[in-house]
N, C-alpha and C positions, 0 to 999 in steps of 0.2 A: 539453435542459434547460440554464440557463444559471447563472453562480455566484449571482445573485440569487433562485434557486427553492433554492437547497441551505439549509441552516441552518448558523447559524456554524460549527459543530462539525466539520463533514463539509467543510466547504470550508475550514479549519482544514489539517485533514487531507488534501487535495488541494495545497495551497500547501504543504506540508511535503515531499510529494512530489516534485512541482517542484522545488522550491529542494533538497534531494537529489541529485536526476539530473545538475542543471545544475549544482551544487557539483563534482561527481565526474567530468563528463562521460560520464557514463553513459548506457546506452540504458535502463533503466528505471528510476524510482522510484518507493518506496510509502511509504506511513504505517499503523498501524492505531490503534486508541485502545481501550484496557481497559475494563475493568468498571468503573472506577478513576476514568475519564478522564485517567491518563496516555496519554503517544502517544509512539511509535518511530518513526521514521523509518529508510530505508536504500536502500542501492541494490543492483543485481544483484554476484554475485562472479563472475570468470572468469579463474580461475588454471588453470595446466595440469592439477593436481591434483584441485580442486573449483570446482564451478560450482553457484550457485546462482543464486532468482528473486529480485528486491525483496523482494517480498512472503515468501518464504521464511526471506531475513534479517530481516524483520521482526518476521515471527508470531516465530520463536526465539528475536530479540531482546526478546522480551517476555513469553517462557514463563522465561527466564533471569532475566529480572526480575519472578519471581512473579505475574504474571497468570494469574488461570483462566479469564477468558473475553475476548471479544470485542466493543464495540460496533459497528463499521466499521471497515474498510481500505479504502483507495485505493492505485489500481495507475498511474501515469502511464508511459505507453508510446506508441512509435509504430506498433506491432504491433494488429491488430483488437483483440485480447480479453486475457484472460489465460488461461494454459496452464492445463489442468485440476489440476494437480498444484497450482495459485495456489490457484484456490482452496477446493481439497479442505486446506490451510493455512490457511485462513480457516477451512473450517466444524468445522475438529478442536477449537479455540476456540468453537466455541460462534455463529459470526460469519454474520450473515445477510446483511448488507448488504456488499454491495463495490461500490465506485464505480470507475466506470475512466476516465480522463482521456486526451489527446491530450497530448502534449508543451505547447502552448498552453493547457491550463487546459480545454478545451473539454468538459462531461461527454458522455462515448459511450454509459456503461453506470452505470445505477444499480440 
């Protein structure tokens, strides 16, 4: 599937991603988008203390900003999938839809 099958919204949220990872240098970014249509972006954490996924800060990042549910997240990674724990984070939201991207934009998983 290519950006031109996705719909603005969800490839919105993919390029938020992107620009995330690549902002941070990071090994993964996600975005998700609310009930709301706001959208979080973030990237993983890997402190000696806590470690968390993109998508982990993201979904929080957006229950801490009153969201109750989920339209989509994207997970931008160079990893096959996302970690089950991703997206059991997705679906605690309410979130059916997870897009999962390649570091190049490329969708894997919709």
């Amino acid at each position: 599937m290519s950006d031109a099958t996705l719909d603005a919204e969800d490839n919105k949220i993919i390029v938020l991603a992107r620009s995330a990872r690549a902002r941070n240098g990071a090994a993964e970014g996600a975005a998700v988008r609310d009930e709301t249509g706001r959208t979080y972006s973030a990237t993983n954490v890997a402190l000696p203390s806590l470690t968390l996924s993109a998508l982990q800060v993201a979904v929080a990042m957006a229950v801490s900003s009153g969201a109750e549910s989920l339209e989509a997240a994207a997970l931008v990674t160079a990893a096959e999938g996302p970690a089950e724990a991703d997206v059991l984070a997705v679906r605690d939201l309410g979130g059916e839809r997870l897009l999962v991207a390649g570091p190049d934009g490329t969708l894997r998983q919709s």
